[in-house]
N, C-alpha and C positions, 0 to 999 in steps of 0.2 A: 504494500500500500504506500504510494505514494504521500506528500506533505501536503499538496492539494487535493490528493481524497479525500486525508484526515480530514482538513480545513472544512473541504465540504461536505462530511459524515456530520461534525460537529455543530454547523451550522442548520445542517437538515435537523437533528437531533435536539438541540435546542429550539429550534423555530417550533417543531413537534410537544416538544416539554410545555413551553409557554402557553400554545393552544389549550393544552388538558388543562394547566392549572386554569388558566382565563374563564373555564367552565366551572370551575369548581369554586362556591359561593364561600368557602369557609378560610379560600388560599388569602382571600383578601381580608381577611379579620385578624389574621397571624401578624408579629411581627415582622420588620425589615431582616432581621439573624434570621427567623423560622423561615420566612419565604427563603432567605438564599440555600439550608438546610435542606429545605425541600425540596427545593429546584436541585439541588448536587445529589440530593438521594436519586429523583425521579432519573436526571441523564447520567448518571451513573449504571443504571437498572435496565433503561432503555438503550444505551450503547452496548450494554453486553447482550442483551438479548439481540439486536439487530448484527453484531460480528459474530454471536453462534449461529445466525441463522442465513447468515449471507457468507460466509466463509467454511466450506465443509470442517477443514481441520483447525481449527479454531476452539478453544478449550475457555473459556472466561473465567476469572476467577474474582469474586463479591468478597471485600472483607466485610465482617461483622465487628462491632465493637463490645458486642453482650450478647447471651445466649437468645434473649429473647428476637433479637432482632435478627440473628441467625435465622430462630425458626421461622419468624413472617415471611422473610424472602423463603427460605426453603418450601415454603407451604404454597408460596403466591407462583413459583415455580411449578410445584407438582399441580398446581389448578389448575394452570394454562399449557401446559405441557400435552394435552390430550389435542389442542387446537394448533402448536407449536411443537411439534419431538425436540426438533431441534435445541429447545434451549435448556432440555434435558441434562444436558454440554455443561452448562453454568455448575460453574463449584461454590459454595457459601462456607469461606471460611474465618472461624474464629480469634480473632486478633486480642489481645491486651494491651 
């Protein structure tokens, strides 16, 4: 992958991010730290799900910072995974 794929994976991916939040009534009640929090969660989640599934060998790997947020991703994976195999791929690992 080129430096202008990236550029423009990340600006499709961000453009993509903004739209979801812009629908969602509760992004704008959040603070300025929670909206940027959120917004790095969501294009985080959403770039790796888009290179498992646009890249055959491509392996993603999600850190977690606490168990429980391990499970969410792990879970919000195995939901979508029946519409997706692909992002089956995604690894959710445990960091401290």
């Amino acid at each position: 992958m080129s430096l202008i794929d990236t550029i423009k994976e990340e600006d499709f991916i961000s453009n993509f991010v903004e739209q979801i939040l812009a629908e969602d009534p509760d992004f704008e009640l959040m603070s300025d730290d929670e909206q940027d929090k959120i917004f790095g969660i969501y294009t985080l989640l959403i770039t790796a799900v888009h290179r498992a599934t646009a890249y055959e060998n491509v392996y993603p790997i999600v850190y977690a910072n606490d168990a429980n947020s391990k499970k969410v991703v792990e879970r919000a994976i195995q939901n979508v995974a029946p519409i997706l195999p692909d992002i089956s791929r995604i690894t959710v690992s445990l960091v401290h």
